[in-house]
C-alpha positions, 0 to 999 in steps of 0.5 A, a space after each residue: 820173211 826171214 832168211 831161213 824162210 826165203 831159203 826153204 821157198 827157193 826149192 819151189 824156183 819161184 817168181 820173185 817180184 821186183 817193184 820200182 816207184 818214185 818219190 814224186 809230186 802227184 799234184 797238190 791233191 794226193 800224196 807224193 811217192 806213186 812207189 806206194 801204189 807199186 808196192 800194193 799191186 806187187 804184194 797183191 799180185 804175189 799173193 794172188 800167184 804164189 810169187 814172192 815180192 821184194 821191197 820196193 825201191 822208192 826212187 827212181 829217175 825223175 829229173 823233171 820233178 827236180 824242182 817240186 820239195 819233198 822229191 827225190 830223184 836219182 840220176 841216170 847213172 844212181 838209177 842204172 846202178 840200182 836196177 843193176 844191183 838189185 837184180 844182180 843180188 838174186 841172180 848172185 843166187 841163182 834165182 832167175 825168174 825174176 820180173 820187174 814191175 815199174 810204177 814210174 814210166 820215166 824209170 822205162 828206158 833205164 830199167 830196158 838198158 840195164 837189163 838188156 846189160 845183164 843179158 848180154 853179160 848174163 845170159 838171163 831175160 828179165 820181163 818189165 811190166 810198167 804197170 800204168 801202162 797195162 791199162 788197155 784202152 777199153 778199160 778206160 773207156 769202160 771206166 771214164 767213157 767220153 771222158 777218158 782223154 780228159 781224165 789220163 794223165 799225170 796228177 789225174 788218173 790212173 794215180 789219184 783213182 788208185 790212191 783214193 782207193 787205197 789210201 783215202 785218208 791221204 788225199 786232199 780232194 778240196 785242193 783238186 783241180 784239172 790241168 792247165 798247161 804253159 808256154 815255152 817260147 811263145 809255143 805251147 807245152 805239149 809236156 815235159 818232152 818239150 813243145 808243139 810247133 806247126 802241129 809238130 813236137 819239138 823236144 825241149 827239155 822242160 820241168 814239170 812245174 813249167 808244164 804247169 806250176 802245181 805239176 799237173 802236167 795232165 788230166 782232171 782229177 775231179 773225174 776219179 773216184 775211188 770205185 775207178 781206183 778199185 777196178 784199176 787196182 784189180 785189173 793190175 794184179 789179176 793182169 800181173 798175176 796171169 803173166 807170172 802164172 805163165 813166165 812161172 813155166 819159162 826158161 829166163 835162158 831161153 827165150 825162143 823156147 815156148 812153155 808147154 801147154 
């Protein structure tokens, strides 16, 4: 859009998308950067609403990735200025019905401090969808049956169905193969939160490429097809076009005041 055309939209007060991601490995089989996948569901999702979506901010917080090439990590502290910033330009404006859409789970707690920052100081109530978390159980079994738990995870779905989905020329299926986590310690990595003692976590504060040397850190991408993609991609955007239909009706002021009905 050029500026003349975002300018004549703002008479519609409309929801403006803010999509982030990350330059990450996704194991050796798909294609670094789930920012990709974050960009594809906001332009859908926008287009399926009326709302209006900006670029995707590429990088985000992932300091356990730091070890893989290729990566690009923001630290905490890039990561809070960015999101500050980044909403800050359109409320500079007075275009207050904005919604983030967070396509890496680590950028989570960041995005929730830097926001509850701007209400604070602001007074508007921005929303998150962290998008890989929207994916309702049932539909996981729907699409993987008893499979499901082996299924979920990082360098597994949701990230290697959508990919195959979306951006099939990209992946490397011949290189796929399912987790297999290390030790630390002597105890078994539950992740990169840290280890399992006594059936209990312990917090530890563990790289990816110790969980797991090709930074699988969970999940069999042998169980993703691009059909499971297609019906995990539809489900984001209808799911994130419904919210914006209704946050549309909001006041980002006032959120004890419900929408009319």
């Amino acid at each position: 859009m050029t500026v003349a055309e975002f300018r004549d939209r703002l008479s519609e007060e409309p929801v403006i998308l803010l999509p982030f991601g990350s330059q990450e490995e996704q194991g050796p089989h798909a294609p670094m950067g789930d920012y990709v996948l974050t960009d594809a569901i906001a332009l859908k999702a926008a287009e399926l609403s009326g709302a209006i979506s900006a670029p995707c901010v590429p990088f985000g917080y992932a300091e356990f990735f730091r070890p893989f090439p290729g990566g690009v990590q923001f630290r905490a502290s890039t990561f809070c200025a960015v999101v500050e910033d980044f909403v800050g330009a359109f409320l500079d404006h007075g275009v207050e019905r904005l919604i983030v859409l967070n396509g890496h789970s680590t950028n989570a707690a960041l995005i929730d401090q830097v926001l509850r920052k701007i209400r604070r100081e602001r007074g508007v109530a921005v929303p998150t969808i962290n998008l890989w978390r929207a994916i309702p159980d049932s539909l996981w079994r729907d699409l993987h049956g008893e499979n499901a738990g082996k299924a979920r995870g990082h360098g597994g779905d949701p990230i290697t169905s959508v990919y195959a989905y979306l951006k099939p020329d990209a992946m490397r299926p011949d290189l796929a193969k399912p987790s297999v986590r290390g030790n630390a310690f002597g105890l078994p990595i539950a992740g990169t939160a840290g280890v399992t003692f006594e059936e209990m976590p312990v917090q530890l504060p563990v790289d990816a490429d110790e969980v797991n040397a090709d930074g699988m850190l969970g999940g069999d991408p042998e169980l993703s097809s691009p059909e499971i993609g297609m019906a995990i991609f539809d489900h984001l955007t209808t799911y994130c076009a419904r919210f914006i239909e209704h946050f549309r009706t909001c006041d980002p002021r006032d959120i004890d005041k419900a929408p009319p009905p």
